[in-house]
C-alpha positions in Angstrom: 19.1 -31.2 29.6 16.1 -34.1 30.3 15.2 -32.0 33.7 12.1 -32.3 35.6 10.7 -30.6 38.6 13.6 -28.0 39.2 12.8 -24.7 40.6 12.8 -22.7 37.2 14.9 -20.0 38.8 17.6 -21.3 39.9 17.8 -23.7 36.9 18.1 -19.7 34.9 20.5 -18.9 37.0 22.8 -21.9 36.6 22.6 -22.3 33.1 23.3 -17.8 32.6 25.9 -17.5 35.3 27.8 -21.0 36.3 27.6 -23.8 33.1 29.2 -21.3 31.2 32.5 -21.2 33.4 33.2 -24.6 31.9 33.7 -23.7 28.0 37.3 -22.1 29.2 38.6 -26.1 31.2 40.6 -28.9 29.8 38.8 -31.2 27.6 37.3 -33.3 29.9 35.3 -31.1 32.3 33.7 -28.6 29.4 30.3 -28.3 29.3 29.6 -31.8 27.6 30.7 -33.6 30.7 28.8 -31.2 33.0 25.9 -31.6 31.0 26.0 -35.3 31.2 26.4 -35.6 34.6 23.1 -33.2 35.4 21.9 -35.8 33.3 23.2 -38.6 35.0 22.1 -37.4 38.3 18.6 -36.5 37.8 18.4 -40.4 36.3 19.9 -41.6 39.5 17.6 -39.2 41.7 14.8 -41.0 39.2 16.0 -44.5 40.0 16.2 -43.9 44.1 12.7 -42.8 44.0 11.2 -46.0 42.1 12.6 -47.4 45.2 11.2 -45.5 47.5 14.0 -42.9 48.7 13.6 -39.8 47.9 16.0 -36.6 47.8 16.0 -33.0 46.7 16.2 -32.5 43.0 17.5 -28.8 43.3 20.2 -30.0 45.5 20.9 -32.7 43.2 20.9 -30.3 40.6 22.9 -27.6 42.1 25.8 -30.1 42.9 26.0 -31.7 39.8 26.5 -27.8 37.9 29.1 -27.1 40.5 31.1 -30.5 41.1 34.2 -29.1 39.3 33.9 -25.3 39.1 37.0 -25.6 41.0 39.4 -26.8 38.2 39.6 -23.2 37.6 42.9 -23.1 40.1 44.1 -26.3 38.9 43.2 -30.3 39.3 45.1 -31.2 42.1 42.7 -29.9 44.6 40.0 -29.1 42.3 36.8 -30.6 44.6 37.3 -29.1 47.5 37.7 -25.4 45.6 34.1 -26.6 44.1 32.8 -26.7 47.5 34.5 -23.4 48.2 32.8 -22.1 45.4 29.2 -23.1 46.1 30.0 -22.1 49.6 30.7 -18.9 48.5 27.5 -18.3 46.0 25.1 -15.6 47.7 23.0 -16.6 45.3 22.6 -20.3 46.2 21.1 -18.9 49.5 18.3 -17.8 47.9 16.8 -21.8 47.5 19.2 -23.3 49.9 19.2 -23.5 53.9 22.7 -23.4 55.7 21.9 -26.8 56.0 21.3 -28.3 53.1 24.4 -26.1 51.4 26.9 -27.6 53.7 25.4 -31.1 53.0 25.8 -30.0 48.7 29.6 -29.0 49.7 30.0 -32.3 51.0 28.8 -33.9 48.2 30.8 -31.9 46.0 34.1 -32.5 47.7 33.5 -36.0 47.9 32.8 -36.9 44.3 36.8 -37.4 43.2 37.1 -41.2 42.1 40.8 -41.2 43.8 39.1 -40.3 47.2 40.1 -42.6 50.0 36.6 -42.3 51.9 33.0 -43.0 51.2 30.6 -40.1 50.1 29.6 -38.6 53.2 25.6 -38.7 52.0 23.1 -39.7 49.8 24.0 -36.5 47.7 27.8 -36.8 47.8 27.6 -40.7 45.9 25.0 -39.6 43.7 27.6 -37.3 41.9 30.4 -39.4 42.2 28.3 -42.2 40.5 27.0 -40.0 37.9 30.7 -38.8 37.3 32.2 -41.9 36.5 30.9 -41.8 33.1 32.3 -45.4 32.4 32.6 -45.7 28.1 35.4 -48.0 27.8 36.8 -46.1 24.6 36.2 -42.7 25.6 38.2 -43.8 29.0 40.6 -44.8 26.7 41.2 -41.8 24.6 41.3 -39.6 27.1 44.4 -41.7 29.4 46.1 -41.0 25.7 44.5 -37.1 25.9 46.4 -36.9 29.0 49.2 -38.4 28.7 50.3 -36.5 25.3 49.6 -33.3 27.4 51.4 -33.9 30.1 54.4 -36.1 29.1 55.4 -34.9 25.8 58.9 -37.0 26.6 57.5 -40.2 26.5 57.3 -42.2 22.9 54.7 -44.1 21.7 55.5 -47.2 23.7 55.9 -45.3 26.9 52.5 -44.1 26.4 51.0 -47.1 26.2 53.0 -48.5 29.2 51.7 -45.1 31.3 48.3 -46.0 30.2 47.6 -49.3 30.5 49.4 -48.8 34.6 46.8 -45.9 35.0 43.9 -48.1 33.7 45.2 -50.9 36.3 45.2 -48.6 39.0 41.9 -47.1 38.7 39.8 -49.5 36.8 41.4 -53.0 37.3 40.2 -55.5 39.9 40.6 -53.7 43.4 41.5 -50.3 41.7 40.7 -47.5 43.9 37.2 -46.3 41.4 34.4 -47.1 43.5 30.9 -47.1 42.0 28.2 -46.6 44.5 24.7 -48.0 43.0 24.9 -51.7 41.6 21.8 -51.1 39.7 23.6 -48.6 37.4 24.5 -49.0 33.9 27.9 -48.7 35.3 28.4 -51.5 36.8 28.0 -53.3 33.2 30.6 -50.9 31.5 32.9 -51.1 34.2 32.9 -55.5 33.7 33.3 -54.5 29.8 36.1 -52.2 30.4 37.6 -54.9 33.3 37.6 -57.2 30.4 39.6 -55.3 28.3 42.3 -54.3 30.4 42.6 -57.7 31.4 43.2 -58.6 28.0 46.8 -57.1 26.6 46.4 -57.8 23.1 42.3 -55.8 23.3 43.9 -53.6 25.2 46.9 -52.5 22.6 44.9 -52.7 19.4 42.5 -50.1 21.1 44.9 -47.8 22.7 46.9 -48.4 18.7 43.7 -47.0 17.0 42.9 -44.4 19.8 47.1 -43.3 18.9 46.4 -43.6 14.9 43.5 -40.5 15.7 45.2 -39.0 17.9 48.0 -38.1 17.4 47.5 -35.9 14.3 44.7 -33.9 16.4 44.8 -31.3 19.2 45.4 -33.6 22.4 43.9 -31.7 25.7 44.1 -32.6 29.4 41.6 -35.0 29.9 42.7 -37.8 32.7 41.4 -37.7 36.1 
């Protein structure tokens, strides 16, 4: 992880006691996607500063590691059990005031894409943005991921159907994804990805060759 400037022991603790909680979660919140958005976050944390706002990197840290420990009892309501889980930490008290933990529980319940209201705080659409993790075809793959999972019924075309209404829904032009800093890198994926969708014959010969690879492997719950 391309950290800088977090308190060495409670980046020891995170990465002993709460990282490895996600090697046991569906494919798309292991420790790869945790890992990338600590990542993301410190770079967002990096970017606010060149313009002059600053926030606390620990607290940036901190929410990032915990933002889905709660998918442990399911998806549905899987960010407001992370914020009962960092609520619950002892240990967080020992770099955290009351304050500033209630301000990372906000944060943490507010990063779901499908959430109807802005992040409560500076912290709360830091993670969200850094969430997003907008790759066109890894999007892709994993709307297949989940729909092989979780509707074994459908056939190939209803796949595609159930994908391409999902990608509408969230992605299209006024779906409900929200990105919260312009700047990012992405707002430029999102327009590449906006494209596509747009686009039904783009759209099929990618979800055809994400199918071809597919559907031979060992699909895992990976839509959001």
């Amino acid at each position: 992880m391309r950290l800088m400037n977090i308190n060495p022991e409670l980046k020891a603790y995170v990465e002993a006691e709460i990282l490895p909680r996600y090697t046991h979660f569906d494919k798309a919140h292991q420790l790869d996607h945790i890992t990338t958005v600590i990542n993301q976050s410190a770079a967002l944390a990096g970017m606010l500063s060149r313009q002059g706002i600053e926030v606390d990197r620990d607290m940036v840290y901190a929410i990032a590691a915990y933002h889905d420990l709660g998918i442990v009892n399911g998806r549905e309501n899987h960010h407001t059990d992370s914020g009962k889980i960092l609520m619950a930490d002892p240990v967080l008290k020992r770099f955290f005031t009351d304050e500033q933990l209630v301000t990372m529980k906000e944060a943490v319940e507010d990063h779901r894409a499908s959430s109807k209201s802005a992040p409560r705080s500076i912290y709360g659409r830091i993670v969200a943005e850094a969430d997003r993790q907008i790759d066109p075809r890894t999007i892709l793959l994993r709307t297949i991921q989940f729909g092989l999972k979780n509707y074994p019924e459908l056939d190939k075309a209803g796949h595609f159907l159930r994908a391409e209404t999902h990608l509408k829904e969230k992605y299209g032009e006024g779906g409900y994804l929200k990105l919260w800093f312009p700047e990012s890198d992405n707002s430029r994926k999102l327009a590449e990805l906006r494209s596509i969708i747009a686009d039904p014959e783009a759209l099929h010969a990618l979800l055809e060759d994400i199918w071809i690879h597919e559907i031979s492997g060992d699909a895992g719950n990976a839509e959001e």
